[in-house]
VMD Tcl script that draws the C-alpha trace (Angstrom):
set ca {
  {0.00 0.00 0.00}
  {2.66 2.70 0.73}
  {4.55 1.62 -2.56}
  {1.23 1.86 -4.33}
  {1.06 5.53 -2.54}
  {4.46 6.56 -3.39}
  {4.31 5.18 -7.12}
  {0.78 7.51 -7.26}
  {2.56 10.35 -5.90}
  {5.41 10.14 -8.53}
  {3.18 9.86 -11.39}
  {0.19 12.15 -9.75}
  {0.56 15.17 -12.86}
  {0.27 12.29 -15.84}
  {-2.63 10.60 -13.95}
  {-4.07 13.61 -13.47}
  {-2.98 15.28 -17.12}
  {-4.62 12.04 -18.81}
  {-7.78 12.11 -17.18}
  {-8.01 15.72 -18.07}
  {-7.81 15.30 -21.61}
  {-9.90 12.04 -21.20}
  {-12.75 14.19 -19.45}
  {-12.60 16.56 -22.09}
  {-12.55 14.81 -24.48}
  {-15.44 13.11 -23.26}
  {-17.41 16.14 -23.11}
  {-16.58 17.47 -26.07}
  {-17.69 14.22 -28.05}
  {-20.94 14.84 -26.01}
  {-21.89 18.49 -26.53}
  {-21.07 17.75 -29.94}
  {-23.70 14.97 -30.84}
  {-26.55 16.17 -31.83}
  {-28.94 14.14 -30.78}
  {-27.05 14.88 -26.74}
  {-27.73 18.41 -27.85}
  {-31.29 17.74 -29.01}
  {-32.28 15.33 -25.98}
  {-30.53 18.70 -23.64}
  {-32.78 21.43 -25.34}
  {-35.77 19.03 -24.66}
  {-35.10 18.65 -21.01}
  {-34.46 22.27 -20.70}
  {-37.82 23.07 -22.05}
  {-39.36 20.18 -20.22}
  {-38.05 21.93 -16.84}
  {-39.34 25.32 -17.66}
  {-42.33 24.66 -18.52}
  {-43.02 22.44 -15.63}
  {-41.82 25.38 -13.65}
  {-44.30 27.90 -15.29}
  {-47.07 25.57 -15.03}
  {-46.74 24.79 -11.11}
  {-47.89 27.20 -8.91}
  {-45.94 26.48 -6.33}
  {-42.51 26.11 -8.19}
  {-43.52 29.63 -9.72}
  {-43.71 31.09 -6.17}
  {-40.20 29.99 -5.18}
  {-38.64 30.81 -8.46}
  {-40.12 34.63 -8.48}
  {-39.33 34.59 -4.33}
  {-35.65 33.45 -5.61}
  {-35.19 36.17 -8.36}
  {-36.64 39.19 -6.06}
  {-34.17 38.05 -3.76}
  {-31.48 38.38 -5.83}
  {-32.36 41.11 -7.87}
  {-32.71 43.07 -4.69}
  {-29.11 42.74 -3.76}
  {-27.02 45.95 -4.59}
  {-24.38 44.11 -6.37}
  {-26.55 42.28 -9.05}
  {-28.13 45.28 -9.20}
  {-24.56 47.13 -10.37}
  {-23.53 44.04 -12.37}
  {-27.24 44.56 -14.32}
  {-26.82 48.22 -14.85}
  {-23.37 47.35 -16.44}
  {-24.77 44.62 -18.35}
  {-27.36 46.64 -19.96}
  {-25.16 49.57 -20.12}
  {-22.90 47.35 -22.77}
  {-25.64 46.34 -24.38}
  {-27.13 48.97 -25.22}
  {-23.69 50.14 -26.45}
  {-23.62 47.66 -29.12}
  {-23.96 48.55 -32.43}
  {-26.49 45.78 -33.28}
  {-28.58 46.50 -30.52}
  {-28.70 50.37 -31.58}
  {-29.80 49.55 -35.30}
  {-32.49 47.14 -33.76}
  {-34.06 49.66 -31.54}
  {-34.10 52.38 -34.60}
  {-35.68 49.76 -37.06}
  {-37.98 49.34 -34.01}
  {-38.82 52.67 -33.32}
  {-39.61 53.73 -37.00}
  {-42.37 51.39 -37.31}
}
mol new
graphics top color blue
foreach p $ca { graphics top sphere $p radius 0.5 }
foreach p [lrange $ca 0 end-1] q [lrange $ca 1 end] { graphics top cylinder $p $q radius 0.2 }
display resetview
């Protein structure tokens, strides 16, 4: 067991570097199937619209969001975020095309 320990130890960064790049590549063979990628977009909508359709999950999730939206620093880190986008380009041409309508 302590020779087992020790030879572990010696060899701990290529243990851990190949099961890095075995993870990785593991997930990147997954996000990149489509069907993974359809089946995920399924669940996803699946989930939300359980959540809008149960009262009580609704509750919690609006309760959670106040919460957090109340706090000063999402509040800064919104301001900012809207603040940049409103700076883009895009988003300037697609509120004039709105606007002239």
């Amino acid at each position: 067991s302590g020779i087992g320990f020790l030879f572990t130890y010696g060899f701990k960064d290529d243990i851990k570097e190949n099961i890095g790049s075995t993870g990785a590549e593991i997930t990147s063979r997954t996000l990149g199937d489509q069907e993974v990628q359809k089946q995920a977009r399924e669940l996803a909508r699946g989930v939300v619209y359980e959540l809008l359709n149960d009262d009580r999950a609704l509750e919690l999730t609006t309760s959670f969001l106040n919460d957090v939206l109340n706090r000063e620093y999402t509040r800064q880190a919104v301001l900012k975020l809207l603040g940049h986008v409103a700076s883009l380009e895009s988003t300037q041409t697609m509120l004039a095309d709105l606007f002239k309508r």
